[in-house]
ZABAMAR-43239 format. One record per atom (N, C-alpha, C): residue in one letter; x negated, y negated, z. Coordinates in steps of 0.2 Angstrom, whole numbers, plus 5000, padded with zeros to 4 digits. Layout:
# ZABAMAR-43239
aXYZ...
END
This chain:
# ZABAMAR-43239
x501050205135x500650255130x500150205127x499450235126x498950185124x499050185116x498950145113x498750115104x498650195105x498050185105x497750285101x497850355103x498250345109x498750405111x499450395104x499750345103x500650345098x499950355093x499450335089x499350355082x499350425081x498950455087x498950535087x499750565088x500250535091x500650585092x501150545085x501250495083x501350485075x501450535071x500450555071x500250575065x500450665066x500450695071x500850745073x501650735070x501850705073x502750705069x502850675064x502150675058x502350635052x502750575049x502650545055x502650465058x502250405058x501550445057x500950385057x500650365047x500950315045x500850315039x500250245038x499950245042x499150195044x498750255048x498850315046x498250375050x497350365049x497450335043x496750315043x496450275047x496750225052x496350185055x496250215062x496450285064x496350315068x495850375066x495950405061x495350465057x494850435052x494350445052x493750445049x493350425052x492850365050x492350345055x492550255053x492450235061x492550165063x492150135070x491950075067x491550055073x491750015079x491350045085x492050035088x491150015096x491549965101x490949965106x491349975113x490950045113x491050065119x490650035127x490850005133x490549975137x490149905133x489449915133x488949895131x488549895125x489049975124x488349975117x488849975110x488549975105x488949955100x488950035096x489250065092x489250125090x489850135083x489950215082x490350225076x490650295082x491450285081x491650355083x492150395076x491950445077x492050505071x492750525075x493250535070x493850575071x493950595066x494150705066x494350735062x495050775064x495350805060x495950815063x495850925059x495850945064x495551025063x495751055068x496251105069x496751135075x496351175077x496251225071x496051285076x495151325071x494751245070x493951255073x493851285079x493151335078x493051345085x492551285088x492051255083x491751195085x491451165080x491451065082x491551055075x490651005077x490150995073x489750955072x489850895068x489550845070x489250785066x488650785063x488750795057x487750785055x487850745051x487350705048x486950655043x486350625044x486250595040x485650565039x485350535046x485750505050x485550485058x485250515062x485350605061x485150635065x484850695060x484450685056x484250745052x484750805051x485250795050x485850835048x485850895053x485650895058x485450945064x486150935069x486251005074x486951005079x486850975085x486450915084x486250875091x486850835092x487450825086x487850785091x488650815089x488650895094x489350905095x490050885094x490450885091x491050835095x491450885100x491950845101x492450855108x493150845103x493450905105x494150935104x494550915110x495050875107x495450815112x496150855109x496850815110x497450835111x497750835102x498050895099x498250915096x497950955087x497250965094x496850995086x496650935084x496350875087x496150835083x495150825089x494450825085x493950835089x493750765086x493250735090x493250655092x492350665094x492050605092x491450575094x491150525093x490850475099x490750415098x490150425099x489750405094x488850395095x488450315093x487950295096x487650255093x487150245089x487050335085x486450335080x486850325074x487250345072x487450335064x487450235063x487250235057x487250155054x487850145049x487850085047x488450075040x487750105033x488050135031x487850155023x487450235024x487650255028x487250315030x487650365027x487550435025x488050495022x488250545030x488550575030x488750615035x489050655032x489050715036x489650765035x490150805041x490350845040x490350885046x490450955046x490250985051x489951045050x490651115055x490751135051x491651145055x491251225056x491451245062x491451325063x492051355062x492151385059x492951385057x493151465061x493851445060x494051515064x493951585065x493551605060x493251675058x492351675061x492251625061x491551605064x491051575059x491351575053x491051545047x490751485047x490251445046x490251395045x490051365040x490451305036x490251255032x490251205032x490051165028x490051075030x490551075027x490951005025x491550995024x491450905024x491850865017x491750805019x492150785023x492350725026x492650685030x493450685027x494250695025x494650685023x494650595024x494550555028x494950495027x494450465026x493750465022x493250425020x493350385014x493150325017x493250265010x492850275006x492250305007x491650305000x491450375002x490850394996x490650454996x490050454991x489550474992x488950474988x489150484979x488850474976x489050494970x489050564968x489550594964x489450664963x488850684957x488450744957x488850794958x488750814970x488350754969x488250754977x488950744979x489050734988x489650744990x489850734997x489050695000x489450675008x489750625006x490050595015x490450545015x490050495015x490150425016x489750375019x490150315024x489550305029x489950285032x489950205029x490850185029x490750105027x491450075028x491250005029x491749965030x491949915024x492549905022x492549885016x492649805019x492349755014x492149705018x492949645018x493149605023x493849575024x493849515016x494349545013x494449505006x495149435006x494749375004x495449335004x495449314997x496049344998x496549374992x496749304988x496549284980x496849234977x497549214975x497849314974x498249314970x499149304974x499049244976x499849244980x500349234976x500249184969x500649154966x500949234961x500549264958x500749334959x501149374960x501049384970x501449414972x501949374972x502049304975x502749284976x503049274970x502849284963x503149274955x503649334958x503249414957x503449474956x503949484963x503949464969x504549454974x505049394972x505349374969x505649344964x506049354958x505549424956x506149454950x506549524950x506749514947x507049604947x506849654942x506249684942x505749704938x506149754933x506649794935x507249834929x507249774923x507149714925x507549644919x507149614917x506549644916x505549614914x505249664910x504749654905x504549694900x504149724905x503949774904x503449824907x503349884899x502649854902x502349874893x501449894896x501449984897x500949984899x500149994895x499749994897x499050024893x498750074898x498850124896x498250194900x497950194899x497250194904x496550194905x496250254907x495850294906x495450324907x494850284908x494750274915x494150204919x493350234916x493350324915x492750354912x492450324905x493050334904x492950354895x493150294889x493450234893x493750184889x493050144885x492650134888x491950104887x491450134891x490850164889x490150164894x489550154892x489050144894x488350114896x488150134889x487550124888x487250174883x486850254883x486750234891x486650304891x487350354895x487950334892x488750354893x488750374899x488550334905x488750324913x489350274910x489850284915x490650244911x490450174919x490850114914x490850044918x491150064922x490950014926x491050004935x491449974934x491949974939x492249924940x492249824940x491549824939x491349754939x491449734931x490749774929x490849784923x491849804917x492149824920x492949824918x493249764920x493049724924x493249674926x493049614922x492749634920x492449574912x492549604904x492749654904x492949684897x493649704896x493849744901x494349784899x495049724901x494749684906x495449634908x495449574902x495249554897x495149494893x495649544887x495349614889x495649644880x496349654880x496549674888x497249684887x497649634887x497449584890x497749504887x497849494883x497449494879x497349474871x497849564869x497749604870x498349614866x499149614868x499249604876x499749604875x500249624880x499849684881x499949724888x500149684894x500649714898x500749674903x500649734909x500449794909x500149824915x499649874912x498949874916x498549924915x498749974919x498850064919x498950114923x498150154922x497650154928x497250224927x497350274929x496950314925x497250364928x496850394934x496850434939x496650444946x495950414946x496050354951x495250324954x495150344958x495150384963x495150424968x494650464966x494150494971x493650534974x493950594971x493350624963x493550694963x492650704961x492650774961x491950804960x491850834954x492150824950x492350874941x492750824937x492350804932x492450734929x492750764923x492850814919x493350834917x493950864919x494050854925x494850844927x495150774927x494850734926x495050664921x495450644929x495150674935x495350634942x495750664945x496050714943x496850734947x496650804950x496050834951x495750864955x495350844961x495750794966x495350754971x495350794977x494750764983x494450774988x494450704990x494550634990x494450594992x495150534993x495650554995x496250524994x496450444999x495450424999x495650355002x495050324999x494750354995x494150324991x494150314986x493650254984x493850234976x493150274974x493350344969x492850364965x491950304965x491550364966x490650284967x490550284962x490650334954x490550324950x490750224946x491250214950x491650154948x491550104952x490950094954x490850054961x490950064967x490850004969x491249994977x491949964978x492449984984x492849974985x493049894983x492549834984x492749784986x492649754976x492349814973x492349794967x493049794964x493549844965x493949854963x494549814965x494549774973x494849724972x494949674970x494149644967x494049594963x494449594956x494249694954x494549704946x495449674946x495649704952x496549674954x496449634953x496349584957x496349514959x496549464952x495749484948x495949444944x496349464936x496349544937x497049554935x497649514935x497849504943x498449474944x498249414942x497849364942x497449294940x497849294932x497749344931x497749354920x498649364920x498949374924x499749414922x499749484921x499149514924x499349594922x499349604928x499849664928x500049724933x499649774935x499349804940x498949874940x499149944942x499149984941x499650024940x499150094942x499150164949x498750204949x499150274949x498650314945x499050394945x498750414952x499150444956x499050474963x499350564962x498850604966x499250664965x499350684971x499950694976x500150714980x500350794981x500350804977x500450904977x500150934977x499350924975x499050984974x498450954975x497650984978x496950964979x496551004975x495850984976x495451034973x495251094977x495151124976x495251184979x494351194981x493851164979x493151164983x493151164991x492651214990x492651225000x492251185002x491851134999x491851085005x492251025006x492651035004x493350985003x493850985010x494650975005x495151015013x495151075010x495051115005x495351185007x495151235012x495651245015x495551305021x495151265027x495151205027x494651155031x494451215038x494951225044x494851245050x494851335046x494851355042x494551435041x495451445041x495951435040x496651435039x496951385036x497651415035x497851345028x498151305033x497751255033x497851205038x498251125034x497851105026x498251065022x498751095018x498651175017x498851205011x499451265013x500051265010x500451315010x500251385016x500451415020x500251465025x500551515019x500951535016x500951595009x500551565006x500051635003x499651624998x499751604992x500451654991x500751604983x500951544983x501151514988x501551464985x500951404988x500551424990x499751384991x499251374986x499451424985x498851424975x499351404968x498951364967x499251314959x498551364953x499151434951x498651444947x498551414941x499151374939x498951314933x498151284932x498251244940x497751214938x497251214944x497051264944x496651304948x496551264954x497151244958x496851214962x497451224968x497451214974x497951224980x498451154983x499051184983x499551144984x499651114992x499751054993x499851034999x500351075001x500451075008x501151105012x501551045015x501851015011x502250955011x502850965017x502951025021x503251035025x503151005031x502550975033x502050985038x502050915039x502050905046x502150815047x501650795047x500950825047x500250775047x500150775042x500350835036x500150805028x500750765025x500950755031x501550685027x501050625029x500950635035x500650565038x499950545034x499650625033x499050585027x499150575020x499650595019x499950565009x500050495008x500450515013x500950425015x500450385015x500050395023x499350345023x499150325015x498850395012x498450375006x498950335002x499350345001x499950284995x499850225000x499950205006x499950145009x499350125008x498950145008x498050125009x497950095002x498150124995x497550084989x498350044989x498950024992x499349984990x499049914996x499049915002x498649885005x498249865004x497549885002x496949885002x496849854996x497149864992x497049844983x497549824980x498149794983x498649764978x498949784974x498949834972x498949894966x499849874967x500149874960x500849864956x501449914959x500949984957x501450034957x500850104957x501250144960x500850224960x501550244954x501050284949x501350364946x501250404949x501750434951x501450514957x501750554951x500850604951x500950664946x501350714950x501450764944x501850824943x502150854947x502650794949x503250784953x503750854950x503550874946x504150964946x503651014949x503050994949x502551044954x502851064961x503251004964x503250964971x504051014972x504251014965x505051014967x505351084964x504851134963x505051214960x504551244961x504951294964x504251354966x504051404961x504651394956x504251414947x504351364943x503951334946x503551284941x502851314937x502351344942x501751384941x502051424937x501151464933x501351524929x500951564933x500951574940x500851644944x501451664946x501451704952x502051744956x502551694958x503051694960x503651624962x503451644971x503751604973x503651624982x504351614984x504751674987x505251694988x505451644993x506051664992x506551625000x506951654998x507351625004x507951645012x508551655004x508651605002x509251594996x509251614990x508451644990x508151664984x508451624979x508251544978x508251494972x507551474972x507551434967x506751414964x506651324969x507151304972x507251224974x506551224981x505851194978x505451164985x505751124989x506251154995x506651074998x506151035004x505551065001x504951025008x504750965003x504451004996x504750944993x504950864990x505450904989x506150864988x506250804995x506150845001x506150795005x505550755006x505150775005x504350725008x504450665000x504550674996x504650614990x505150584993x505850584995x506250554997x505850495002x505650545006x505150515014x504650455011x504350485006x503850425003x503950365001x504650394995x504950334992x505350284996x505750315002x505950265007x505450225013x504850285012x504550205019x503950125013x503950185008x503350135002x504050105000x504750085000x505050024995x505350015003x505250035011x505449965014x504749925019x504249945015x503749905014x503449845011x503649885007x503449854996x503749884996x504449824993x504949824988x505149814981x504249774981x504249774973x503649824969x503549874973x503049894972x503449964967x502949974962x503250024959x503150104957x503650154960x503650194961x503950254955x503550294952x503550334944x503350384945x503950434942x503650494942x503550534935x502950564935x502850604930x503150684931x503850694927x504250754931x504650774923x504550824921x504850874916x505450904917x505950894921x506450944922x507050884922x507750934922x508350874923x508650904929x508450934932x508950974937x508950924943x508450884944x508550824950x508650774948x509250734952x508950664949x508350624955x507950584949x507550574952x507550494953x507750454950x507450374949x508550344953x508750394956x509450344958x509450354965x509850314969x509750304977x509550374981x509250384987x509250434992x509850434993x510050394996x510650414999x511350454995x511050444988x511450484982x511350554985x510750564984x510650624984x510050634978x509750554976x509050554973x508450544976x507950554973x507250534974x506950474976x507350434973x507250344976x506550344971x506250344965x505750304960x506250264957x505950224955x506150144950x506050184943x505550254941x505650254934x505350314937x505550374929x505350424926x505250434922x504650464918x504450474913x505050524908x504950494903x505450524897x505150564894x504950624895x504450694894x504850714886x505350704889x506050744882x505850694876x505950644878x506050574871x505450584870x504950594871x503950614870x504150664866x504350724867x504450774866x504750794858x505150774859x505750754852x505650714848x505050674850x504850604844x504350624841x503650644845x503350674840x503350734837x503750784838x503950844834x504450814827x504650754827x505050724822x504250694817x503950644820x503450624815x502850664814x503050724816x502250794812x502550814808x503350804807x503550844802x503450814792x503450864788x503550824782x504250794783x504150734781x504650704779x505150734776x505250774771x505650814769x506250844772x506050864777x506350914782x506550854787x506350814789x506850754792x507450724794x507850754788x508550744787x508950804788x508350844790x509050924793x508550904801x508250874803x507950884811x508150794812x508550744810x508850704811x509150674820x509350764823x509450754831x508850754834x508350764833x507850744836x507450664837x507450634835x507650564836x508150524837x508750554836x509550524839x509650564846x509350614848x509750654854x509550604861x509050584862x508950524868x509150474869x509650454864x510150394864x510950434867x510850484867x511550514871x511350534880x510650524881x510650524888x510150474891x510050444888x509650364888x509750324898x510450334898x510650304905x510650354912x510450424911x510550464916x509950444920x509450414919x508850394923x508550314921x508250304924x507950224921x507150284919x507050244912x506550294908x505850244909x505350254907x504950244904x504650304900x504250284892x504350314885x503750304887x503350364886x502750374887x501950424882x501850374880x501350434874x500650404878x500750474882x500150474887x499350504885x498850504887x498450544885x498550644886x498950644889x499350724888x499350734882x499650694876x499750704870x499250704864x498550674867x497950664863x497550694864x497550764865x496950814870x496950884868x496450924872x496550994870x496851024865x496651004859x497051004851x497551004847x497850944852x498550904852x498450864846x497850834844x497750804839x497950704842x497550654839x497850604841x498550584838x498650534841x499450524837x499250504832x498750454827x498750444820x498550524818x498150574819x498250634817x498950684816x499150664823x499850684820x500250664813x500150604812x500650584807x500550624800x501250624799x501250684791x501250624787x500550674780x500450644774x499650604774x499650554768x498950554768x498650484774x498350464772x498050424778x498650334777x498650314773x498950284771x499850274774x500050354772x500550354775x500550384783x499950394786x499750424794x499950334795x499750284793x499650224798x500250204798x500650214791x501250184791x501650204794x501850264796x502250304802x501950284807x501250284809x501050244816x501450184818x501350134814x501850074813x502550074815x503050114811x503450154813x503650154820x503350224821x503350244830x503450194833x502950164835x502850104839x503450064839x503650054832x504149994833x504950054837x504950094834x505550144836x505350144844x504850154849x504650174855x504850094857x504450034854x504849954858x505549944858x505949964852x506549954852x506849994855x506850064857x507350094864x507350094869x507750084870x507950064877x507450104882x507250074887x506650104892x506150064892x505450054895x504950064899x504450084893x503750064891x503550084887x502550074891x502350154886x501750144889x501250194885x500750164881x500450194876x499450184878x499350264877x498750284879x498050254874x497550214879x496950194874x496850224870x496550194864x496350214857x496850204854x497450224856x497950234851x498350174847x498050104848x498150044848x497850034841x497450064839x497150054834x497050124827x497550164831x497650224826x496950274827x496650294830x495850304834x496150404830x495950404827x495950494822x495550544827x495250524828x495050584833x495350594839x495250664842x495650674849x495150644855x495550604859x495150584862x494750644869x494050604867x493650644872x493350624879x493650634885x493550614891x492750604895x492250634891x491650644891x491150584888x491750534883x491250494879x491850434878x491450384877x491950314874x492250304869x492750284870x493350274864x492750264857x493150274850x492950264845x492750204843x492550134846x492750104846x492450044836x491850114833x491650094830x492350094822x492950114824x493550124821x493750054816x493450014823x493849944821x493449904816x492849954811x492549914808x492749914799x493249984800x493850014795x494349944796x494449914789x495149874788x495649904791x495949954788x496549994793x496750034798x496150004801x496250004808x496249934810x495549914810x495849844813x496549794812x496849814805x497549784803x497949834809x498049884808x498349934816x498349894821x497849884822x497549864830x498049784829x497949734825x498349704823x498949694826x499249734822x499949764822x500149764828x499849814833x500049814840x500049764844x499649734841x499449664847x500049634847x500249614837x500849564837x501649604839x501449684840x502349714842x502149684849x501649694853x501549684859x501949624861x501549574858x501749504859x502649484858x502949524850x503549524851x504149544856x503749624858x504449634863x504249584871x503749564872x503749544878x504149444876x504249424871x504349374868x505149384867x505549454866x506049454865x506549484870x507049454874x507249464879x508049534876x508149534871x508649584871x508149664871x507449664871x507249714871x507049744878x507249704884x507049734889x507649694896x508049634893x508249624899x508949654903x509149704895x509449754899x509549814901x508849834899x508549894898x508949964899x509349954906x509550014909x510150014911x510649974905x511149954906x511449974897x512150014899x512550024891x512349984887x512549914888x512749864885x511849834882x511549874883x511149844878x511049864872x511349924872x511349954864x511949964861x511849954854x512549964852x512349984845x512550064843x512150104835x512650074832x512050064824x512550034818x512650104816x512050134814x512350184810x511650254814x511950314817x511550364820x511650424815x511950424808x512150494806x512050474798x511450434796x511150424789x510750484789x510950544788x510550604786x510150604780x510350584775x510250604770x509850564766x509550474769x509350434769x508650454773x508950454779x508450464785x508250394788x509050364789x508450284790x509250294798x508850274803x509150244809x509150174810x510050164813x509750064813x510250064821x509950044823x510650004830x510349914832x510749894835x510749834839x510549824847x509949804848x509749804855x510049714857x510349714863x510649644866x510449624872x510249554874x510149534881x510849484882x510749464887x511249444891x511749374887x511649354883x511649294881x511949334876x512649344871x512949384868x512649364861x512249284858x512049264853x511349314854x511049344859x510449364859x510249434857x510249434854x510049524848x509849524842x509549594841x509149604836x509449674833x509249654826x509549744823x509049764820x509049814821x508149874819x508349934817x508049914810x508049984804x507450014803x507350084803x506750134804x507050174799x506450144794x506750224786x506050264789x506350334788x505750374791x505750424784x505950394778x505650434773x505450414767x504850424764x504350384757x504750364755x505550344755x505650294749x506050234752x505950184747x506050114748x506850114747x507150084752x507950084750x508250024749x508450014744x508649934740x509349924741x509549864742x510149844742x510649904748x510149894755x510249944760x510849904763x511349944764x511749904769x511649904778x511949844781x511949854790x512549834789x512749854796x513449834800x513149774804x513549734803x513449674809x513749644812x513849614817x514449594824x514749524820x514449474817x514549394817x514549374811x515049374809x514849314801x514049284801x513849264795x513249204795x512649234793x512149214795x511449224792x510849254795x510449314793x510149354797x509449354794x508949344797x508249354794x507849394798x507449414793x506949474797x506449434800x506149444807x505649454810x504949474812x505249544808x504649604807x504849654804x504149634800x504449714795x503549754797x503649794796x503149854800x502349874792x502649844785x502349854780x502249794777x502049734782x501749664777x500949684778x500849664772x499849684770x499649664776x499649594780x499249574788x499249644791x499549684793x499949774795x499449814792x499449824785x499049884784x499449914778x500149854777x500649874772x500449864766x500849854758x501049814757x501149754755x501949754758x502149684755x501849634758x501749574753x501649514752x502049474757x502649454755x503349454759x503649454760x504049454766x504749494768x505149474765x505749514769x506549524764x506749414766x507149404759x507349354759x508249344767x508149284768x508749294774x509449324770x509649354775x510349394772x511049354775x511649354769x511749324774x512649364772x513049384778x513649444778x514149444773x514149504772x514849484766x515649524771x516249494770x516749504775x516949564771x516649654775x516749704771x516549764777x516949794779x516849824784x516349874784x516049884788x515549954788x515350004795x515750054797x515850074804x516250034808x515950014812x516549964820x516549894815x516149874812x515849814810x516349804804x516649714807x517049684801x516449664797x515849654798x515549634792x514649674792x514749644786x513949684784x513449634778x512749664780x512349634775x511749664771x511549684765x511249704764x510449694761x509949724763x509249724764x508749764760x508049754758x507749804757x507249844763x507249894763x507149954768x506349974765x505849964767x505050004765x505150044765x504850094762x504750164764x504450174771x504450214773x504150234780x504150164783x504350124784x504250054787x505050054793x504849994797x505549974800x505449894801x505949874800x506149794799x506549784805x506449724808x506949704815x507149614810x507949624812x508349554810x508549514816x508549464816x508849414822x509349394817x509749364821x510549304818x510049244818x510149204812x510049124812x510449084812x510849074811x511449044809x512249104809x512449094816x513149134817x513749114821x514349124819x514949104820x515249184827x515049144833x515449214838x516049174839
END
């Protein structure tokens, strides 16, 4: 069987997971002459055109429908850098253009053909890199993300957002300097509506033009990895844009999309669901997750709205019935499994996140269990529960107390990542410093707060631009961060502040080394109602190696506070969340404490501290007797 006969019959049994090097355009020399041959994959067109700029967009160059609904043309008028489309007669006799699905580039929107282009062969710097990260057990390494909005984080002055070149000299120096050990964007991908912030795509193997060229964004990796940061992309796998010159309805039938109407329409977000039952839309998913992980080095994919994929009332339209009449998508359920096992026996250290709100599945433990096989999942609930606790007055605190305690009782049923994404800063959600109850003064200090309660629990953390700095207004995807914020003292003491928690938990190994494991926490005390103040013990491998972190969540300072401690001996504070450097306060911190033999809870001994108001203070052992 020839090479291009097995990629077609692959891509038919949802087998060819490199289908792009067979579909799009690629130049190729047939006998003598040198040319580009177009491959489109469209079953039941009645006939499909090639037109662009090479041929005045006119029907002089036909294609030829070959074996399985897949139409093919090799010419030697099209050049590298030219636009093309193609011009589909769809089943009904309709005809529209339509872009190319496997094209690497695309004119800049609001325009929309493809272009033809080869992205040029890159030798890669970053091996020491790779072979670091093939090396370690990433569950047992801090993973401390920054969300990017590529549009919105910085732009031009007449507000076109940086290239990629230009992010590759600003945005990579900043995250260093804070602290960050992965940047995640959010969808770099080919979409036509820049208020869909990306996740309305058409282009599932091209980097957005607003952002450069392809070979830019390898550079921006590259020397990422050069820096120690991670890259990290949102992909949507479920659902496309529903534009007709896109894939919807490509051949005049639902050829990417659900054959039931309902369960092919996402009336949420107005846009249509892949048919993940179908083995050439596995083959082109798959491709497009192998392709920006190949082609760009990239760390890890977040595949969005992973309960989209896995209930068929998840939407707020009609449900689409079945055989068993339950709500379980098992097309699914199984094509994530499918993903997850060929993307980790490829790249094994590549990481695979889901953004998914439900418990009904487990998502992040083995297939063979009867899981999804991701390395993490977003902890939507601990999002959920944390900031419905800090909008509240204070007052009321101490009767809603389970809402900051209750994700310590399921903390182990998934490997988490804590994530205050831009979800949370939008559409009149308010920024997180707007959330915070009371006046400004005490907004920043509850800011403080959060952050150190979101480092010190157990999981995976990852906190959306602006938010580093306390940024009060809601972020707007149309213009650039605030960045005029930082010219306010307290903000840049914030901005501060996060830099030095950044730099401590990647500095302190009980705060991640065992992330996902009991034995890394152990509460002092969970049921100080009346206080309002949480304290536990986060431990790494080395039994000497823990910290104890007290979080008073209510304006009053608490004196002569007592802890439960494991060790005889002498304990000193580390961080206190209210030193004036912060935005606080004190001058200086609590004096070293040191235990007196008196029991309190499990703990033969204890020591007592002053507690800030709305602050939280973390203590190491300095001197102890195990």
């Amino acid at each position: 069987m020839s090479n291009e006969k097995n990629q077609l019959t692959l891509f038919e049994t949802g087998e060819n997971f490199y289908s792009q090097h067979y579909f799009g355009s690629h130049p190729v020399t047939r006998g003598n002459q040198n040319g580009f041959i177009f491959r489109v994959w469209a079953p039941n067109a009645q006939k499909i055109w090639l037109v662009g700029e090479f041929n005045q967009w006119d029907r002089s160059l036909p294609m030829e429908k070959t074996e399985f609904g897949v139409w093919e043309l090799f010419s030697t008028l099209p050049q590298e850098g030219e636009l093309y489309k193609y011009l589909v007669k769809q089943i009904d006799g309709r005809e529209v253009y339509k872009m190319d699905p496997f094209a690497v580039f695309f004119e800049k929107r609001p325009n929309n053909a493809s272009v033809i282009y080869r992205i040029p062969q890159k030798n890669w710097q970053d091996k020491t890199w790779k072979k670091q990260k093939s090396q370690q057990t990433h569950f047992k390494q801090p993973l401390n993300i920054f969300e990017v909005h590529a549009s919105s984080w910085q732009c031009e002055e007449d507000g076109t957002p940086y290239t990629m070149k230009k992010l590759k000299d600003t945005l990579i120096p900043y995250v260093k300097k804070m602290g960050f050990s992965h940047i995640e964007f959010m969808p770099l991908m080919e979409h036509p509506f820049g208020a869909s912030w990306g996740y309305q795509l058409i282009g599932y193997f091209a980097l957005c033009s607003y952002y450069g060229k392809p070979e830019e964004f390898q550079d921006f990796v590259e020397e990422c990895h050069l820096n120690n940061i991670g890259v990290l992309i949102d992909w949507v796998p479920g659902h496309f844009c529903i534009n007709d010159d896109a894939l919807a309805y490509y051949d005049g039938t639902p050829q990417f999309e659900y054959r039931d109407p309902i369960q092919a329409k996402n009336v949420r977000w107005g846009s249509l669901n892949f048919d993940l039952s179908k083995p050439q839309i596995q083959s082109f998913l798959i491709s497009s997750a192998l392709y920006w992980i190949d082609t760009f080095h990239i760390d890890g994919i977040r595949v969005d709205a992973v309960s989209n994929m896995l209930y068929l009332d998840y939407d707020e339209g009609p449900v689409a019935s079945t055989l068993e009449n339950e709500n379980r998508n098992w097309a699914g359920f199984y094509f994530l499994q499918k993903l997850n096992a060929v993307i980790k026996r490829i790249y094994p250290n590549v990481l695979m996140i889901a953004e998914e709100s439900s418990s009904e599945t487990p998502i992040t433990g083995a297939i063979e269990n009867g899981a999804l096989g991701f390395d993490y999942k977003w902890d939507l609930g601990w999002m959920n529960d944390t900031l419905r606790f800090y909008e509240m007055d204070a007052a009321f605190r101490k009767y809603n107390f389970r809402l900051i305690t209750f994700s310590f009782m399921y903390m182990w049923n998934e490997r988490y990542i804590l994530p205050l994404s831009h979800d949370e800063v939008v559409h009149g959600k308010r920024s997180l410093m707007h959330k915070m109850w009371g006046d400004r003064y005490k907004q920043f200090a509850q800011l403080r707060n959060l952050y150190v309660y979101m480092m010190t629990h157990p999981g995976k953390k990852m906190l959306f631009m602006g938010s580093e700095w306390g940024q009060f207004l809601e972020w707007n995807s149309d213009k650039s961060l605030e960045w005029i914020d930082l010219e306010d003292e307290l903000n840049a003491r914030m901005h501060y502040f996060t830099q030095t928690l950044n730099q401590f938990y990647k500095n302190e190994k009980a705060l991640w080394e065992l992330d996902h494991s009991s034995k890394s926490i152990e509460m002092i005390d969970a049921d100080n109602h009346e206080e309002t103040i949480l304290s536990f013990i986060r431990k790494g491998e080395n039994p000497k190696d823990f910290l104890i972190i007290v979080l008073n969540f209510s304006p009053i300072e608490r004196q002569n506070f007592t802890i439960g401690v494991p060790f005889p001996g002498t304990y000193e504070e580390i961080l206190n969340s209210e030193m004036q450097e912060f935005g606080g306060t004190w001058v200086k911190p609590n004096q070293v404490s040191t235990t007196k033999i008196e029991p309190f809870k499990q703990f033969a001994y204890q020591i007592k501290t002053i507690v800030p108001s709305l602050g939280a203070i973390i203590l190491k052992p300095k001197e102890i007797i195990i």
